[in-house]
C-alpha positions in Angstrom: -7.2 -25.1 7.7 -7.7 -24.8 11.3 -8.2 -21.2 12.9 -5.3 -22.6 15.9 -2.4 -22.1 12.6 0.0 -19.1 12.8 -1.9 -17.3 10.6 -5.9 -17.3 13.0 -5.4 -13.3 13.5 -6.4 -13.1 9.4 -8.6 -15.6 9.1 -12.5 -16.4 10.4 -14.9 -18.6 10.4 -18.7 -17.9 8.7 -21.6 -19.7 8.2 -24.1 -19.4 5.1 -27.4 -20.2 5.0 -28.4 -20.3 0.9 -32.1 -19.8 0.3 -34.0 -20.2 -3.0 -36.4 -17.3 -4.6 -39.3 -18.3 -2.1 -37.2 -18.5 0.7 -37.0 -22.5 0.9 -33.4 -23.4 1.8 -30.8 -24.8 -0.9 -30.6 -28.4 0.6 -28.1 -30.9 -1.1 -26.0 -28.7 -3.6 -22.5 -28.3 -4.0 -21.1 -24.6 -3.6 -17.6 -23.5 -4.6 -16.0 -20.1 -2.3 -13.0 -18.5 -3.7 -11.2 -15.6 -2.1 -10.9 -13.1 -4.5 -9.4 -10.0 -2.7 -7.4 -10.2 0.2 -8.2 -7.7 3.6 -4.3 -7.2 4.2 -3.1 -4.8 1.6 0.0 -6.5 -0.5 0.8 -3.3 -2.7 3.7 -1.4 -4.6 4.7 1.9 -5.7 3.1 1.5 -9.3 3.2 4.9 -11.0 3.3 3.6 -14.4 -0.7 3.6 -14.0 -0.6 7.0 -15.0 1.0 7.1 -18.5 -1.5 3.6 -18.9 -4.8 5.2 -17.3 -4.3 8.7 -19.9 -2.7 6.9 -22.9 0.2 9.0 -22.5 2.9 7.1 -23.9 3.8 6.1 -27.8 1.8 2.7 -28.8 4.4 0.4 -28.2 5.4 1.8 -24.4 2.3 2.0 -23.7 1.5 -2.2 -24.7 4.7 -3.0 -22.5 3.2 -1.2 -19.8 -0.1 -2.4 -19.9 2.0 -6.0 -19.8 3.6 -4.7 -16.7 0.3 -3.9 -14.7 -1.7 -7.0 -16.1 1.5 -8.9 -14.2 0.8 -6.2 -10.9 -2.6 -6.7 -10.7 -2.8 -10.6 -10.7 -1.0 -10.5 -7.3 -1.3 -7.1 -5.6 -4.1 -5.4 -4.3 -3.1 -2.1 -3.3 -1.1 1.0 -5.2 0.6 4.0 -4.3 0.4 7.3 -6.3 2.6 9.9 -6.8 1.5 13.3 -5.6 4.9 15.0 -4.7 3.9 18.9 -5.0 7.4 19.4 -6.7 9.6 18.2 -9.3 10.5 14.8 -8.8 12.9 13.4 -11.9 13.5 10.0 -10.9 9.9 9.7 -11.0 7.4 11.3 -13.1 7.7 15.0 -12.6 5.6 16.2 -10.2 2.2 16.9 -9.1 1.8 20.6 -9.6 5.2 21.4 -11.9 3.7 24.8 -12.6 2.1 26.8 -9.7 -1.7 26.6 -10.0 -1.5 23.9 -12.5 -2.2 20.3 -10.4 -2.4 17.5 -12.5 -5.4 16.5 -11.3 -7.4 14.6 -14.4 -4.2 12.6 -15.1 -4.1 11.0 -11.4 -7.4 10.4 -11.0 -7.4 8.6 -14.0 -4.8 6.6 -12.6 -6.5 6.0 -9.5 -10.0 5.3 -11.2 -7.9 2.7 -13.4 -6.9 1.0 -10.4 -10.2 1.1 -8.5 -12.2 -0.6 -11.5 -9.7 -3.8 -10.8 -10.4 -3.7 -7.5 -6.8 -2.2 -5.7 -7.1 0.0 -2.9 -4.8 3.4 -3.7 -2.9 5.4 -1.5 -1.8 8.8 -1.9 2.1 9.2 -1.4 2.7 12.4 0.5 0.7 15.4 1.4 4.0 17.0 2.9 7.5 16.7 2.6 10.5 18.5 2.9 12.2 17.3 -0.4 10.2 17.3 -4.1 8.0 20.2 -2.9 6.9 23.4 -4.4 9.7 25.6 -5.7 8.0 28.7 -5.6 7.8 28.4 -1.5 10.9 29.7 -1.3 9.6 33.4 -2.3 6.8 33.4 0.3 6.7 33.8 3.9 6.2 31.3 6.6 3.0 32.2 7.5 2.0 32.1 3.4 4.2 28.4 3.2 1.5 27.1 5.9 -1.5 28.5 4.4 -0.6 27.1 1.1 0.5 23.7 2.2 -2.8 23.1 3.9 -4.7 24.9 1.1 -2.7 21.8 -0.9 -4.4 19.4 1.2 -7.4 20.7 1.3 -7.4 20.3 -2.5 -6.2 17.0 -2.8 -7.9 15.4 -0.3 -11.2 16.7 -1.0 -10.8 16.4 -4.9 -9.6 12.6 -4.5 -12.2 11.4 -2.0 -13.8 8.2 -3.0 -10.9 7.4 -5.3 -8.0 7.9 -2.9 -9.0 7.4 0.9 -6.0 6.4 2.3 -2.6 8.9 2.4 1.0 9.2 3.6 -0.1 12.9 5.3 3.7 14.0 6.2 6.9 12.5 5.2 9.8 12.1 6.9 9.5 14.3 10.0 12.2 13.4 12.2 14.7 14.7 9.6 12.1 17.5 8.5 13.2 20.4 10.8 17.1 19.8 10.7 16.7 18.6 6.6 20.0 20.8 5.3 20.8 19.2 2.2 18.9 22.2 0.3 16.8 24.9 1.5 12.4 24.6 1.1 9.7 25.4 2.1 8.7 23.2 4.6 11.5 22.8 6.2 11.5 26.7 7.4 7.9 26.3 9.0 8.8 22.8 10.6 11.5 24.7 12.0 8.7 27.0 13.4 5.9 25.0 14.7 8.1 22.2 15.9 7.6 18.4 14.5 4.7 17.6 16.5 2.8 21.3 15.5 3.7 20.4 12.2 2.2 17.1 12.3 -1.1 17.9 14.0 -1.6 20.9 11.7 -1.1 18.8 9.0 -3.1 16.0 9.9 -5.7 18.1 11.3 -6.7 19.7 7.4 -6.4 16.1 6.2 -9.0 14.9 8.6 -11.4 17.4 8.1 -11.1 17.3 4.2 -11.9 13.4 4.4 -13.2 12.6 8.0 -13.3 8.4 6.8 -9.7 8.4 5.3 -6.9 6.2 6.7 -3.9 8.8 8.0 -0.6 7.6 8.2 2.8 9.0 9.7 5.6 7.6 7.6 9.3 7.6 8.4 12.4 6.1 7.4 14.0 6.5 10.8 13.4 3.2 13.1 15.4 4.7 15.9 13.9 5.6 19.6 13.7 9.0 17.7 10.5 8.0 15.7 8.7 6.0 18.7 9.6 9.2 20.9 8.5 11.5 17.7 5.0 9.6 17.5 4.4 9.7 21.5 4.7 13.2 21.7 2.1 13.0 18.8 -0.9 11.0 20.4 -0.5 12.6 23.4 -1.0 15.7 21.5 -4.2 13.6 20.2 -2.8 13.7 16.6 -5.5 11.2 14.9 -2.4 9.0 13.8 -4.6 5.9 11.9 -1.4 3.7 11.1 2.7 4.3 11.8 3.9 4.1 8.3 7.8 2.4 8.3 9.8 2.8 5.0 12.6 -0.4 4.9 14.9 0.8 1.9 17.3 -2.1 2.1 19.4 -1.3 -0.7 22.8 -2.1 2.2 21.5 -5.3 3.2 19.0 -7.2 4.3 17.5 -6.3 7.6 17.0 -10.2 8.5 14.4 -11.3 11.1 16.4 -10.1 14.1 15.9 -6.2 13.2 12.5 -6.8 11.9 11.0 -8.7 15.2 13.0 -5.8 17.2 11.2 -3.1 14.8 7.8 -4.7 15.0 8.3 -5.4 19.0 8.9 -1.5 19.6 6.6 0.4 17.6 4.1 -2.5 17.9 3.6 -1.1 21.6 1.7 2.3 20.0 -1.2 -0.5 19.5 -1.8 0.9 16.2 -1.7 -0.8 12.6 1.5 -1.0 11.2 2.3 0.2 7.3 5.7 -1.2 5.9 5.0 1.5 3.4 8.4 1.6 1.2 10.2 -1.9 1.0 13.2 -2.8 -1.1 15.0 -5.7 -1.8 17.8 -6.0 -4.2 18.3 -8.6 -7.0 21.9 -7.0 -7.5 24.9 -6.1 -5.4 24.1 -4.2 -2.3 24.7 -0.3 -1.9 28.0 0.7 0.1 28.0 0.7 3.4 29.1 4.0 3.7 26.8 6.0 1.7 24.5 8.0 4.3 22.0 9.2 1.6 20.6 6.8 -0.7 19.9 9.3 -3.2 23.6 9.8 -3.6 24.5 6.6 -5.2 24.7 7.1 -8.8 26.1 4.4 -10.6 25.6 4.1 -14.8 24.1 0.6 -14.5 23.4 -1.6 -11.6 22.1 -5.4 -13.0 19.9 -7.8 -11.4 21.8 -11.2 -11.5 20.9 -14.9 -11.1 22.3 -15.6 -7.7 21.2 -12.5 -6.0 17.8 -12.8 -7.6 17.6 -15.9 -5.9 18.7 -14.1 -2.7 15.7 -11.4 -3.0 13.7 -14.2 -3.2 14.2 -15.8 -0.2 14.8 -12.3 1.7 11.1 -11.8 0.4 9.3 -14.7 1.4 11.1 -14.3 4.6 10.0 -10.9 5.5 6.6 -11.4 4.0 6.2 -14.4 6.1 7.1 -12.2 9.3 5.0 -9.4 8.6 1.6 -11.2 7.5 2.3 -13.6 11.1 2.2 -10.1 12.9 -1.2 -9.2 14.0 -0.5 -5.3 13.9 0.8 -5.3 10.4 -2.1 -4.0 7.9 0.1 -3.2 4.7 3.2 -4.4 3.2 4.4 -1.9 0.1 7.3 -3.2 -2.3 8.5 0.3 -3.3 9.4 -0.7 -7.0 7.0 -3.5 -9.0 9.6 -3.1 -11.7 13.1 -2.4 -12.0 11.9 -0.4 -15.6 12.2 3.0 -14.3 13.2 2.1 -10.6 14.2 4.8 -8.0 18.2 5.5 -8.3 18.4 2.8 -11.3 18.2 -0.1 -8.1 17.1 -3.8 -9.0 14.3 -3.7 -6.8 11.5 -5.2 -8.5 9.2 -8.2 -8.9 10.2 -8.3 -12.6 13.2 -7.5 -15.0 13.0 -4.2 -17.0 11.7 -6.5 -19.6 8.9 -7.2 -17.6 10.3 -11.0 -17.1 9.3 -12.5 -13.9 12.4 -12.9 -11.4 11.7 -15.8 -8.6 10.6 -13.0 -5.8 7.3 -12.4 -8.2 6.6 -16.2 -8.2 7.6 -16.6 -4.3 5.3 -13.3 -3.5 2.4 -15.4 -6.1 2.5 -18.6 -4.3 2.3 -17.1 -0.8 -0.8 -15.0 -1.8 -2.6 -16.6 -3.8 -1.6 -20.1 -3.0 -0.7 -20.6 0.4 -2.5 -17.7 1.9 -5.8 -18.0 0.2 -9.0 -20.4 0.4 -10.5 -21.8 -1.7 -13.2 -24.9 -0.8 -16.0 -26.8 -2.3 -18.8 -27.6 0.0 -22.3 -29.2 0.0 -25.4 -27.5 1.9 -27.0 -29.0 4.4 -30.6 -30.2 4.8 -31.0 -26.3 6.3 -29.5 -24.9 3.6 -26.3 -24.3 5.1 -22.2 -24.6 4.7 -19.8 -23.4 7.3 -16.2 -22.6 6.5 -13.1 -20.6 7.6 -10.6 -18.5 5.4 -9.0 -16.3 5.3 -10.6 -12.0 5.3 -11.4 -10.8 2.7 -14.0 -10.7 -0.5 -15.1 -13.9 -1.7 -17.2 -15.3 -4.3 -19.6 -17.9 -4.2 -21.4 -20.4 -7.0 -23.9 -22.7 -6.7 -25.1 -24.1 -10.1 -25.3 -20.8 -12.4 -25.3 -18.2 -9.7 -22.6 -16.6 -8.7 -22.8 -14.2 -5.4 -19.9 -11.9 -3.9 -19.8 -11.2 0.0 -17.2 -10.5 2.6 -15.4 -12.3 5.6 -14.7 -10.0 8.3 -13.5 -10.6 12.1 -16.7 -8.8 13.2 -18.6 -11.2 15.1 -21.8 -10.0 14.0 -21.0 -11.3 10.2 -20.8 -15.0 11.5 -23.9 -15.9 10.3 -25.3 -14.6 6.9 -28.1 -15.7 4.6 -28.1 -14.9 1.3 -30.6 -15.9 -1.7 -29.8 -16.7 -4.9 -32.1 -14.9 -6.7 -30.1 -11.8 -5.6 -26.7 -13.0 -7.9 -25.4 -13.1 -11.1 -26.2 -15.1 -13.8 -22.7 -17.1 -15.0 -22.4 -17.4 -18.3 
């Protein structure tokens, strides 16, 4: 697999040099290198952790679930967790239902699940105008600000370690002219303006956890959004990655609009998040429905010829977001349609956890065509040289087994490592 394919931007070359207890070099032996772990983040909304992770569930839920994120974790490496402040319905309730009463244990139960299988998490959002605190409304604006960054104080700092990566603020270019019902945040939006909001906001996050990843996220592709975050780095907002939700429960955005989105808000020369993606295995929302939320239909089916069509919609879009060098993170916002936001087929797999052909499209791309996996033999140095793709990798050699990185950096080209310092397979 030469570093001149489509794909060089995620892939680099190393060289090992394998040494023996006293330092003489491993001369002659064959060593196998698999890529365990992709550096891109391929990740879903998966809040089903939760009721797994705390046992929360009667036995029988809770052996289908565990089903459900033994199929999540053999392809996806990254998660994101629910932490809306309010009441949520069409997901799992809320973070704090009862002022003063976070339900801290259960999510970092849920997050420590996912960290032992070796998923990076995201937190999914510090602030947003819908599914926040009821009990807002009753305080003034100066009282909303104080407790929304005491919020993130909390969070942040209680979740560090387990959770360094959040969606800090939701939504923002509707945020200050959000209507549909009055809150909280909207009235001190309205007050501090979009960009105040924002660098308050991400301000507190930074200073709770200095290493975390911060993203902006948005629904809104327009010139809106790109003029939005502007105004925000030259405000020196600390803006890590430009999160872009892609609910395409109308249709298909096709390569056209995605090239045109990645072209214009790749000129920020930031990483790019698609943070919320859907794709439907049944028929496609109306046209004319403005908020998705307000399509509420009794049953909505995934069927054989439009799973076939999510499956090549995915493998499409995949394809053009793992070619672009900007793009970090692509998030499916539904792993399942079991429990999926406003009833929508948009899952990898059927509610009865059945595999539809996206699931084995989305396998085969990661962990068949974009993987590597080689067998080499050493050198009379010692040595094997190789390109793959970034990421964790393991390495045998007789019964040793040995984990290390590929990175861009150029300073991890070269590496020596001796077996002594591995496990033992058994």
């Amino acid at each position: 697999m030469g570093l001149t394919n489509e794909f060089a931007h995620r892939m680099a070359r190393k060289t090992i040099k394998l040494v023996d207890v006293s330092g003489n070099p491993v001369k002659g032996k064959e060593v196998s290198l698999r890529l365990t772990n992709h550096k891109f983040l391929f990740g879903c909304g998966i809040f089903d952790t939760i009721e797994v992770a705390n046992k929360s569930v009667p036995a029988d839920r809770l052996t289908f679930l565990e089903d459900k994120l033994d199929k999540f974790v053999d392809v996806f490496n990254f998660a994101t967790l629910p932490f809306y402040w309010g009441v949520f319905p069409d997901y799992w309730g809320g973070f704090e239902p009862e002022k003063g009463k976070p339900r801290t244990n259960e999510l970092k139960a849920a997050a420590q699940w996912l960290k032992e299988r070796n998923v990076t998490v995201k937190g999914h959002p510090l602030v947003w105008h819908t599914a926040t605190a009821p009990w807002l409304l009753d305080m003034s604006n100066e009282d909303i600000l104080k407790a929304q960054l005491t919020r993130i104080e909390r969070e942040v700092s209680d979740f560090k370690g387990l959770i360094d990566m959040w969606d800090v603020i939701n939504e923002v270019v509707i945020m200050p002219i959000y209507d549909k019902y009055d809150n909280g945040i909207t009235r001190i939006c309205k007050e501090l303006g979009r960009v105040g909001m924002i660098k308050e906001m991400f301000a507190k996050t930074r200073e709770c956890n200095p290493g975390a990843t911060l993203l902006l996220n948005d629904f809104n592709t327009s010139i809106n959004y790109e003029i939005l975050i502007d105004g925000c780095l030259q405000a020196g907002v600390p803006i890590d990655a430009i999160g872009i939700q892609s609910h395409q429960h109308q249709g298909y955005w096709g390569r056209e609009k995605l090239e045109e989105v990645l072209e214009r808000f790749s000129h920020f020369g930031l990483p790019i998040h698609f943070t919320e993606n859907s794709l439907l295995s049944g028929h496609l929302m109306p046209p004319e429905i403005g908020d998705l939320n307000d399509y509420q239909i009794p049953d909505w089916p995934s069927t054989p010829e439009d799973e076939e069509r999510q499956a090549k919609e995915v493998e499409e879009m995949y394809s053009i977001l793992f070619k672009h060098p900007q793009v970090e993170a692509i998030s499916s916002w539904q792993f399942s349609d079991d429990g999926a936001w406003i009833g929508a087929p948009s899952g990898f797999i059927r509610k009865d956890n059945s595999l539809k052909p996206s699931y084995k499209v989305l396998q085969k791309l990661i962990k068949g065509d974009w993987t590597t996996k080689e067998t080499l033999k050493t050198d009379e140095n010692g040595m094997i040289s190789f390109e793959g793709f970034l990421g964790d990798y393991d390495l045998v050699c007789d019964d040793k087994k040995v984990s290390f990185q590929l990175d861009n950096k150029e300073d991890e080209a070269f590496q020596i490592i001796n077996l002594i310092h591995t496990d033992v397979l058994v």
